[in-house]
C-alpha positions as CSV (number, residue, x, y, z in Angstrom):
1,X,-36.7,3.2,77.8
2,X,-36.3,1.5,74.7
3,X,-35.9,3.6,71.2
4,X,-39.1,1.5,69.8
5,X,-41.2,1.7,72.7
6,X,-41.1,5.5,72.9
7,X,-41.8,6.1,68.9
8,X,-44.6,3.2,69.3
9,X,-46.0,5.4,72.6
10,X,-45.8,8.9,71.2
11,X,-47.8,7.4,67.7
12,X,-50.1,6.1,69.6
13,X,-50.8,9.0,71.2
14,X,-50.6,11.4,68.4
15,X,-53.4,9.2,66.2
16,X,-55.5,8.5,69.3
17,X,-55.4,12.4,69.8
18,X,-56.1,13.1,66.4
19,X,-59.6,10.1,66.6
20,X,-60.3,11.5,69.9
21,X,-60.3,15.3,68.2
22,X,-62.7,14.6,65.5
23,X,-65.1,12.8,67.5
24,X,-64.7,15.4,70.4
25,X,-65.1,17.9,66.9
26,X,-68.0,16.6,65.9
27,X,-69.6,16.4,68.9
28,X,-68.8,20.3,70.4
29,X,-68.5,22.2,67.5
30,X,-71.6,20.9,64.5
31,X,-75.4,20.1,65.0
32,X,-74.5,16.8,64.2
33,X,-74.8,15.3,67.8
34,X,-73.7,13.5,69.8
35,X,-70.3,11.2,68.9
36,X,-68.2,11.2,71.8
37,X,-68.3,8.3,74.4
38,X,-65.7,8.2,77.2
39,X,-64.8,4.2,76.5
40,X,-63.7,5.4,72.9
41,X,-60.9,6.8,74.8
42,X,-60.2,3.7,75.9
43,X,-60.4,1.6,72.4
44,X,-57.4,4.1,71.7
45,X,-55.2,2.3,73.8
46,X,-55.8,-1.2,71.9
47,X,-56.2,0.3,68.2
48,X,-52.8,2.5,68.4
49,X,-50.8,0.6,70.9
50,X,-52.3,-3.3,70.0
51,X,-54.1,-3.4,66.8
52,X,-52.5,-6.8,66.3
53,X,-54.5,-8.0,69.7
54,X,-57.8,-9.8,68.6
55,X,-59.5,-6.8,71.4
56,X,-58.5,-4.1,68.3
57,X,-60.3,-5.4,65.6
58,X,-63.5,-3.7,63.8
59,X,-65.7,-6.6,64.6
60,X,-65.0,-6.5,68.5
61,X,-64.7,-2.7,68.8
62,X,-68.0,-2.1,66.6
63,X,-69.9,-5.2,68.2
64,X,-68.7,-5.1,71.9
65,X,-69.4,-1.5,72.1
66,X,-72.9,-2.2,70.3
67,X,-73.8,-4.7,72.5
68,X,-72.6,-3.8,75.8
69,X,-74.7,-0.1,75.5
70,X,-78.0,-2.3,74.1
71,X,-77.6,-4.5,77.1
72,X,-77.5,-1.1,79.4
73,X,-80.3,0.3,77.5
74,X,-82.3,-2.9,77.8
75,X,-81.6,-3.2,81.3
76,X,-82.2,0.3,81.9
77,X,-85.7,0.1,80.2
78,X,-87.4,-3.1,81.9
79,X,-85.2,-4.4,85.3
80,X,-87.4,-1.6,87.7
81,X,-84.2,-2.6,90.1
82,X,-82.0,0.1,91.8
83,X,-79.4,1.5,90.3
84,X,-77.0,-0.3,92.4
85,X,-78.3,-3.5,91.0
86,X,-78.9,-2.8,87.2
87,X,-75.1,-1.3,87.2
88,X,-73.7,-4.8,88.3
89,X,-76.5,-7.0,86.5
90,X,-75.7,-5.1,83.2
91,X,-72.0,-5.5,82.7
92,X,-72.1,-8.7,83.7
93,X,-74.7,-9.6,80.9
94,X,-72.3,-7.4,78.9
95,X,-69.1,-8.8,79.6
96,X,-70.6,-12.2,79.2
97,X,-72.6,-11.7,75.9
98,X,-69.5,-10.1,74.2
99,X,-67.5,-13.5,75.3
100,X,-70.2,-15.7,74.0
101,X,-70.8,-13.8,70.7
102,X,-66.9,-14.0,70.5
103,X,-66.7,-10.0,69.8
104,X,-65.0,-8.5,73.3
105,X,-63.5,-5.2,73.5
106,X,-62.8,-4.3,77.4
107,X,-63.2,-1.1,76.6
108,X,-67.0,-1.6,76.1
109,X,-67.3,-3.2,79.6
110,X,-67.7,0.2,80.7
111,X,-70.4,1.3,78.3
112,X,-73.5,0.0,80.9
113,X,-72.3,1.8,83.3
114,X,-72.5,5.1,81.1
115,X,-75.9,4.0,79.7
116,X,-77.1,3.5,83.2
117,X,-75.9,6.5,84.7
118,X,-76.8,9.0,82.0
119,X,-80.4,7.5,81.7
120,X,-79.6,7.6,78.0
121,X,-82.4,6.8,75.2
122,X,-82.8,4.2,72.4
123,X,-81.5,6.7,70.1
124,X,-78.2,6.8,72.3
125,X,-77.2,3.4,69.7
126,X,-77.5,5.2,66.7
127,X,-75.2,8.3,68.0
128,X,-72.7,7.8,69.5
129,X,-72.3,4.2,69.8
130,X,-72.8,3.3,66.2
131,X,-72.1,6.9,64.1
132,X,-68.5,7.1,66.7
133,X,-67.8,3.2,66.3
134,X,-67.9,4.0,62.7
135,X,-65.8,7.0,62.6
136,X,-63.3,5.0,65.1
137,X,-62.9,2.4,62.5
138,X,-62.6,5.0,59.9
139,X,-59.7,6.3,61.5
140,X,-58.4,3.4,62.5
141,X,-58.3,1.6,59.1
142,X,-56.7,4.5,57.2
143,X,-54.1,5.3,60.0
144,X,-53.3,1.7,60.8
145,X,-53.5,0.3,57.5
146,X,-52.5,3.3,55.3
147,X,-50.3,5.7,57.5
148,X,-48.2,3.2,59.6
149,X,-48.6,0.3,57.0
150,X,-49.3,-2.5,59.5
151,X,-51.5,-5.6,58.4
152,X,-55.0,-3.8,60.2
153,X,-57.1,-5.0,60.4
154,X,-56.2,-9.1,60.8
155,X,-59.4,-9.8,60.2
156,X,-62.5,-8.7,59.6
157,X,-65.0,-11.2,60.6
């Protein structure tokens, strides 16, 4: 294993760690509510490991995890279908929406099936999906930008 790879690995796990704690924080240990998504776990790999990849950036982590939970919630709320057939139907319109709109973030393919499974409400967008986006890019910004002094994000629209 290479000298780089192993510092570039044990950053990114330290400061995914450290996003993942205050979200997991705020979410266990305040009345705040809920901020804590398992495909922020995810969005870890590609804001520590590959915030140079065009997946990393604010727009596509805020937007594609946006989108894909509104599509589940939509879905969720007016296809009376199975769940066996709103599951697939979802991320499909999900992962196809985020391509279209040009804001994808593969972590937030998963988010439909979350919505879907969790029967989550409307307020489910406000917290976690946009309160933890927001925190997420928070974190992300200062320790990217600020910390490790890389050019994060490359762009912001």
């Amino acid at each position: 294993m290479k000298k780089d790879q192993l510092i570039k690995s044990l950053i990114a796990g330290l400061f995914s760690a450290i996003t993942i704690g205050a979200l997991t924080y705020l979410t266990y240990k305040t009345t705040f509510g809920l901020f804590l998504i398992a495909s922020f776990g995810s969005s870890m790999v590609l804001l520590y490991g590959f915030p140079e990849s065009p997946f990393a950036q604010p727009k596509n982590i805020f937007f594609g995890h946006f989108l894909t939970s509104a599509v589940g919630i939509i879905v969720l709320n007016f296809i009376p279908l199975p769940i066996y057939i709103t599951i697939p139907i979802s991320v499909g319109l999900g992962v196809g929406l985020m391509i279209l709109l040009d804001v994808t973030h593969p972590p937030a393919g998963g988010n439909p099936i979350i919505v879907i499974i969790g029967s989550v409400s409307y307020d489910y967008l406000l917290s976690p999906i946009i309160l933890g986006s927001i925190i997420v890019l928070v974190f992300g910004i200062v320790i990217n930008k600020f910390v490790l002094k890389k050019k994060y994000p490359q762009k912001w629209i």
